[in-house]
MIVO-185190 format. One line per field, with one value per residue (C-alpha): x, y, z; residue in one letter; residue number from 1. Coordinates in steps of 0.1 Angstrom, whole numbers, padded with zeros to 4 digits, m for minus. Layout:
c1: (X; ...)
c2: (Y; ...)
c3: (Z; ...)
residuo: (A; ...)
num: (NUM; ...)
END
This chain:
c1: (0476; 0437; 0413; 0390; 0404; 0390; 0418; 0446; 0473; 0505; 0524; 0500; 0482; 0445; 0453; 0420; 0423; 0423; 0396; 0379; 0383; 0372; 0343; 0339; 0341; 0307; 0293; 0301; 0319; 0351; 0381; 0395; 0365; 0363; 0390; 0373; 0336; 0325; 0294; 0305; 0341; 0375; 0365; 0399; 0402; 0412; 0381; 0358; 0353; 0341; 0326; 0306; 0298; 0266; 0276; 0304; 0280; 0254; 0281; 0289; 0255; 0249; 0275; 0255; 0225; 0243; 0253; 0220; 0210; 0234; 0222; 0182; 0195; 0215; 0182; 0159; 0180; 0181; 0142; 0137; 0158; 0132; 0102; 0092; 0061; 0066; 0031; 0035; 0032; 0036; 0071; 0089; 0131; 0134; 0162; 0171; 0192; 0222; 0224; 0255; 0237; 0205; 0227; 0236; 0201; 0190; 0163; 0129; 0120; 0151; 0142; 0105; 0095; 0086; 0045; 0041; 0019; m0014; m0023; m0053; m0080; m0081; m0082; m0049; m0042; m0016; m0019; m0041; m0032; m0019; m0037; m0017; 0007; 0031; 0045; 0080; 0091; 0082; 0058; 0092; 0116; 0126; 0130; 0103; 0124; 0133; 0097; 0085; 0106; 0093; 0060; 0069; 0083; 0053; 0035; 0062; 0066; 0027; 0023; 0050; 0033; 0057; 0043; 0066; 0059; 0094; 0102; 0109; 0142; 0148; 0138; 0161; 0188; 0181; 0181; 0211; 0230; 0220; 0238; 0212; 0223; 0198; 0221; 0225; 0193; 0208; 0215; 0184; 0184; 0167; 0178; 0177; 0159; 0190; 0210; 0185; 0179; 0217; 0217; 0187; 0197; 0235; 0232; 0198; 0191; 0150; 0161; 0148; 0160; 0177; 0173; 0156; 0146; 0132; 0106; 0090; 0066; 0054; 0052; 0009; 0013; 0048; 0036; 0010; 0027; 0053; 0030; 0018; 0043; 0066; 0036; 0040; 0061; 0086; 0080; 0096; 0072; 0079; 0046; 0034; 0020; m0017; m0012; m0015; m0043; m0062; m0079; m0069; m0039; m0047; m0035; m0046; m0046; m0039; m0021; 0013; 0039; 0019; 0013; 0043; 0064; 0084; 0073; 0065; 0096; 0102; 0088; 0090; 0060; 0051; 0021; m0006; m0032; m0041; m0074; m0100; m0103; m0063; m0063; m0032; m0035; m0001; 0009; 0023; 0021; 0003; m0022; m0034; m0038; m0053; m0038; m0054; m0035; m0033; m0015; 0006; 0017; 0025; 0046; 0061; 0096; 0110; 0097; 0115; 0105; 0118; 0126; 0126; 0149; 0115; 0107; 0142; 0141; 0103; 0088; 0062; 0090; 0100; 0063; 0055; 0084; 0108; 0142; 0157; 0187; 0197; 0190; 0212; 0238; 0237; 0234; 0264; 0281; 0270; 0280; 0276; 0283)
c2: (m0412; m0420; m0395; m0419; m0411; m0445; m0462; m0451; m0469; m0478; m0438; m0427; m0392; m0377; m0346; m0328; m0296; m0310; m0334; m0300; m0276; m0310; m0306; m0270; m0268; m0292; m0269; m0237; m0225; m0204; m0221; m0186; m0171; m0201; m0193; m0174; m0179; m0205; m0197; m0213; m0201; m0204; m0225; m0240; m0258; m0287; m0283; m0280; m0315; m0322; m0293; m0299; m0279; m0264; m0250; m0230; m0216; m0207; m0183; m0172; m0166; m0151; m0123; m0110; m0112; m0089; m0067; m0064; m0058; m0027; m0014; m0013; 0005; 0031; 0036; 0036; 0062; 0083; 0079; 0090; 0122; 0133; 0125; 0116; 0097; 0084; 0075; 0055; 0072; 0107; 0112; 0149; 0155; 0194; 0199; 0234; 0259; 0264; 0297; 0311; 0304; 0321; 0350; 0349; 0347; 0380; 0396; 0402; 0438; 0452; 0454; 0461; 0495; 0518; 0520; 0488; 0484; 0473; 0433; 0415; 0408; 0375; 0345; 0347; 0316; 0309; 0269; 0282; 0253; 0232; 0203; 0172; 0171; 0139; 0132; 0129; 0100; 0118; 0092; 0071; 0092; 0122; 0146; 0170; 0199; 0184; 0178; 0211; 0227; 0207; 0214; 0254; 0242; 0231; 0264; 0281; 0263; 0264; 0302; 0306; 0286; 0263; 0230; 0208; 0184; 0172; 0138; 0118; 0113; 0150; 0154; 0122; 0144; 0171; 0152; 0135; 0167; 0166; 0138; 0108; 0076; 0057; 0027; 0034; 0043; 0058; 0087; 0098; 0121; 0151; 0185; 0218; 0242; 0265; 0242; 0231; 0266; 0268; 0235; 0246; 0278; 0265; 0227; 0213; 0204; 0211; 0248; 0280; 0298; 0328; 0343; 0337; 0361; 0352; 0369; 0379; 0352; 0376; 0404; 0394; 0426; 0410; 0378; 0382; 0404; 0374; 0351; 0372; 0385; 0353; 0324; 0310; 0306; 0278; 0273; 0253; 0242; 0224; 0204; 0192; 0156; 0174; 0179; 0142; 0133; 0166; 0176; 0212; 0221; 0240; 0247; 0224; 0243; 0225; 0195; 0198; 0184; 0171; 0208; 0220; 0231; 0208; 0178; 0157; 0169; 0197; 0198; 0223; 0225; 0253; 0277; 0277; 0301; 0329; 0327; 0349; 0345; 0346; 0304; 0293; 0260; 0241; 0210; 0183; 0143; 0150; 0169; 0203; 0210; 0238; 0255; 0282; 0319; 0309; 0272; 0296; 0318; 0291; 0267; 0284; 0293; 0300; 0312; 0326; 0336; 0324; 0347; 0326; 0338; 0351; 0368; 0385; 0393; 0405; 0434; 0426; 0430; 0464; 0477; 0466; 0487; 0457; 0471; 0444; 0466; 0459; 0421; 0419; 0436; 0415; 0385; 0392; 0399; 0361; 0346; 0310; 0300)
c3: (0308; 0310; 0316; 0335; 0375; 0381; 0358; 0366; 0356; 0381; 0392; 0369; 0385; 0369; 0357; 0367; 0352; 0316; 0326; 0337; 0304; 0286; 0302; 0302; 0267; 0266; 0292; 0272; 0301; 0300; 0317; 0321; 0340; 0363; 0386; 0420; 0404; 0427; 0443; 0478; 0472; 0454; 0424; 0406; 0374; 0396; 0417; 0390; 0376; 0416; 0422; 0389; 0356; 0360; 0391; 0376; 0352; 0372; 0387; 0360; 0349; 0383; 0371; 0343; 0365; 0388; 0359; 0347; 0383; 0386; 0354; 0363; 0395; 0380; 0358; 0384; 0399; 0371; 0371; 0405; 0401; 0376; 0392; 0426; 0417; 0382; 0361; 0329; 0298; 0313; 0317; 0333; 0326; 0330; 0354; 0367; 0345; 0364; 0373; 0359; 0328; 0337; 0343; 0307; 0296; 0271; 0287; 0267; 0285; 0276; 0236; 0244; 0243; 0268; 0264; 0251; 0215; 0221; 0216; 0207; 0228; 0249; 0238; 0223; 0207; 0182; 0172; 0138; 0109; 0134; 0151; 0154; 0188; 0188; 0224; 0208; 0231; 0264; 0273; 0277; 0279; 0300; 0275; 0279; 0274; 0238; 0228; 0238; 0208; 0182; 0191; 0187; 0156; 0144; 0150; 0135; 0102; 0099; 0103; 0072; 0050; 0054; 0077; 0087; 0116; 0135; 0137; 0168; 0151; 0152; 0189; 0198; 0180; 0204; 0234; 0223; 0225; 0260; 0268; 0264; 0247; 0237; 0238; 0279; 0294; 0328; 0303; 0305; 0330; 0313; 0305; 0312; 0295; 0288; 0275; 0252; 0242; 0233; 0212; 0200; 0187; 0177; 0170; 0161; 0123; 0124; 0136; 0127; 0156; 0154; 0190; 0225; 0254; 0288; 0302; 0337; 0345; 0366; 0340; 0326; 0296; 0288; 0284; 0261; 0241; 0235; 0226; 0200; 0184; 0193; 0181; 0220; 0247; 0261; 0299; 0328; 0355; 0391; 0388; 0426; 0429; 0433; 0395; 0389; 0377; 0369; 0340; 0346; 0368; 0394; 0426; 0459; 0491; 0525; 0511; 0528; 0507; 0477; 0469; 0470; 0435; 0427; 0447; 0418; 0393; 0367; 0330; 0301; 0281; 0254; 0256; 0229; 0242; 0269; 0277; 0282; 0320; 0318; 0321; 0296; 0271; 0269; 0252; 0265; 0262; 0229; 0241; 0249; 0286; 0308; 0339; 0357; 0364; 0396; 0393; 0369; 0396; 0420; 0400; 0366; 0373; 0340; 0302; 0275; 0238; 0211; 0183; 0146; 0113; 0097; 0124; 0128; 0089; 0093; 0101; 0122; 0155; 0149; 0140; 0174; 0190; 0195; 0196; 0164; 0158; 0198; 0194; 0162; 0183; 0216; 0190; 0173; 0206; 0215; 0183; 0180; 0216)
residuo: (X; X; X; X; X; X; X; X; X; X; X; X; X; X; X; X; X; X; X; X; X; X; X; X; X; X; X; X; X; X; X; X; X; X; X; X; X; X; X; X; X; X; X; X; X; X; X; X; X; X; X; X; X; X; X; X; X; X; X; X; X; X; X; X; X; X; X; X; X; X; X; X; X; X; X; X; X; X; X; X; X; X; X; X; X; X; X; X; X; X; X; X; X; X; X; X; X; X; X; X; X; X; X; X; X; X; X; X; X; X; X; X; X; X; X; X; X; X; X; X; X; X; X; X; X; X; X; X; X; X; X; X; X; X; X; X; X; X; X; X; X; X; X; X; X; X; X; X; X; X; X; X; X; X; X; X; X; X; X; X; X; X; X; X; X; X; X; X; X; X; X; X; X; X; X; X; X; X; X; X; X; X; X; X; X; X; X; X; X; X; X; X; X; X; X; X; X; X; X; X; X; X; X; X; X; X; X; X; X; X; X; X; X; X; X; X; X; X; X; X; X; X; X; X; X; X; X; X; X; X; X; X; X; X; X; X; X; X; X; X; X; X; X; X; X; X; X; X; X; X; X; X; X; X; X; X; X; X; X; X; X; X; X; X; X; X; X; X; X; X; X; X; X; X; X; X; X; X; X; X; X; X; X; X; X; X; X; X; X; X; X; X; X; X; X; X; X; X; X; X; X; X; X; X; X; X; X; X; X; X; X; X; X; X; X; X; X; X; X; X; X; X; X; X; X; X; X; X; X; X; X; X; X; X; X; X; X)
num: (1; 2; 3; 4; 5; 6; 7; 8; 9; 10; 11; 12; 13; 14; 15; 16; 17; 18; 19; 20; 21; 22; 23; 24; 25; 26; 27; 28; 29; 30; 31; 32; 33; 34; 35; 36; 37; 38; 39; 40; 41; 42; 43; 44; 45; 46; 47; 48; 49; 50; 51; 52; 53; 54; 55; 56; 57; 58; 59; 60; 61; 62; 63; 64; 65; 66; 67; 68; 69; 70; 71; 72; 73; 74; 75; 76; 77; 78; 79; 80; 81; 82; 83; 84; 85; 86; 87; 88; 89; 90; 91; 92; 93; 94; 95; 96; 97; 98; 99; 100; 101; 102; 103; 104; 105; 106; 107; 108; 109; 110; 111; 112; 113; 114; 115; 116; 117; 118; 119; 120; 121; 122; 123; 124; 125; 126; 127; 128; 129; 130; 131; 132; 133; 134; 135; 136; 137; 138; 139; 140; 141; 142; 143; 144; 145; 146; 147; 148; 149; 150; 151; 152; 153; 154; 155; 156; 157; 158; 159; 160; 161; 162; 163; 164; 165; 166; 167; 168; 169; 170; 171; 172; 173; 174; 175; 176; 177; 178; 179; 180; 181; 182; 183; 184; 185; 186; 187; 188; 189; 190; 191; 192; 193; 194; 195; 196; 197; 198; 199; 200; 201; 202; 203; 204; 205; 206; 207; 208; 209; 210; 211; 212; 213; 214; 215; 216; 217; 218; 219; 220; 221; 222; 223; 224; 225; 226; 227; 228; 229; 230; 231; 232; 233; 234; 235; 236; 237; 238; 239; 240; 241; 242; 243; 244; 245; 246; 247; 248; 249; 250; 251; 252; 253; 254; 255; 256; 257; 258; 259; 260; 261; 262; 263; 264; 265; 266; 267; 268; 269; 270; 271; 272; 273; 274; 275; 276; 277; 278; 279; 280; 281; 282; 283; 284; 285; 286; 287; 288; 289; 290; 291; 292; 293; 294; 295; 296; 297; 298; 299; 300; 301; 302; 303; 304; 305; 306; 307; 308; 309; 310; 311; 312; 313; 314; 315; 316; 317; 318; 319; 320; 321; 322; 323; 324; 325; 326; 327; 328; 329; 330; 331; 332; 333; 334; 335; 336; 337)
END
């Protein structure tokens, strides 16, 4: 039988779907995925040699387009759940801490005692030793809550004599546990601070954690008795757009919407200093940043304490009146969960 249709020889018939995968094969095109691919309908292995090679292809190139399509979407959408505006470089990712889990949550005034010891004056500041502030991939990824911890680390490690910076390595490790996969980037959908507080305690290999407490935002002689005796404080945020852009966060009257918490997306950040007119210094993007009391009253929404091994095994805790013995207990109530 020829393969040339136009020499056929007497009752001889072309067969057109071995002409076809003939061709296919010098097209690089899968016989098997031609079938339905046709880009103006039911494309056989018959109708292929007419229909033509390169148009085969191009549907099936037109299906990976689509695939890669769906993908960008589903990361876009992950993007967008984060942050309402996004601004290059200066990613968010803190996502609320469900409740039930907040419920859960040891409560810092309960081992404080009753008058409270006396703290240093303002400024309290607590980054002595340590000056470098990596932005541990949150300038491309939403993991906020993640980098926030290694930056304690780094204050922590330094005041024991014992510096040690965290690698962005170790804060992908942490984030991982969250659920990202850096080999899908609709994983990254950010964290919540609880969670990461869990993982952070239970899971995370640049860990010194043994406890954590959350405190009253609300609570000023709380507060700055936990960043001294605790070296800082790890805070969650639901920045407003009118925070884009400033120098120093501070609340925006009479800008409906752009000013409300929230409106540009939640981020955890950790507290360096209390200044002397009650301002705070956090970190965040690899840098140290100033809100006002009042932008901290508007839009912080959750802080907690974090209480190291060293600190646990001091004895700095209990000569301030922190109740260690009850923490042990509640700890070992809590276990490893």
């Amino acid at each position: 039988m020829s393969d040339d249709p136009t020499k056929l020889g007497p009752g001889e018939e072309w067969d057109a779907t071995k002409d076809a995968t003939k061709e296919a094969e010098k097209q690089g095109v899968d016989m098997g995925e031609v079938e339905g691919t046709g880009t103006g309908g039911t494309v056989t292995k018959k109708d292929f040699f007419h229909q033509g090679p390169k148009a085969a292809k191009k549907a099936e190139e037109s299906k990976v387009d689509k695939a890669e399509a769906d993908q960008a979407k589903k990361e876009q959408s992950a993007l967008e759940k984060l942050e309402s505006e996004p601004i290059p470089g200066k990613r968010l990712g803190r996502i609320p801490t469900p409740p039930a889990m907040l419920k859960k949550n040891l409560q810092l005034a309960k081992y404080m005692p009753a008058i409270l010891p006396a703290t240093p004056a303002l400024p309290l500041d607590v980054t002595d030793g340590v000056h470098d502030w990596p932005v541990y991939l949150n300038d491309r990824l939403g993991d906020c809550a993640c980098a926030a911890p290694a930056h304690m680390e780094e204050i922590f490690a330094a005041d024991t004599g014992k510096m040690r910076i965290p690698t962005d390595a170790d804060v992908l490790a942490l984030y991982e546990l969250q659920g990202y996969n850096p080999a899908d980037p609709s994983t990254d959908q950010g964290s919540s601070m609880g969670q990461v507080l869990i993982d952070w305690r239970t899971q995370w290999s640049a860990s010194g954690v043994y406890a954590y407490c959350q405190v009253d935002q609300t609570n000023e002689d709380h507060l700055k008795l936990a960043i001294w005796l605790f070296r800082g404080l790890y805070i969650g945020i639901a920045l407003p757009l009118t925070a884009q852009g400033q120098q120093i966060w501070d609340v925006v009257p009479d800008v409906p919407g752009r000013n409300e918490p929230g409106s540009w997306g939640g981020h955890a950040v950790n507290v360096v200093s209390i200044n002397a007119d009650s301002s705070r210094d956090v970190i965040t993007w690899g840098q140290r940043l100033k809100m006002t009391k009042a932008f901290w009253d508007t839009y912080v929404d959750e802080v907690y304490a974090v209480v190291t091994k060293d600190l646990a095994a001091g004895a700095k805790l209990a000569a301030n009146g922190f109740d260690v013995d009850q923490l042990e207990a509640d700890m070992a109530e809590i276990g490893s969960a």
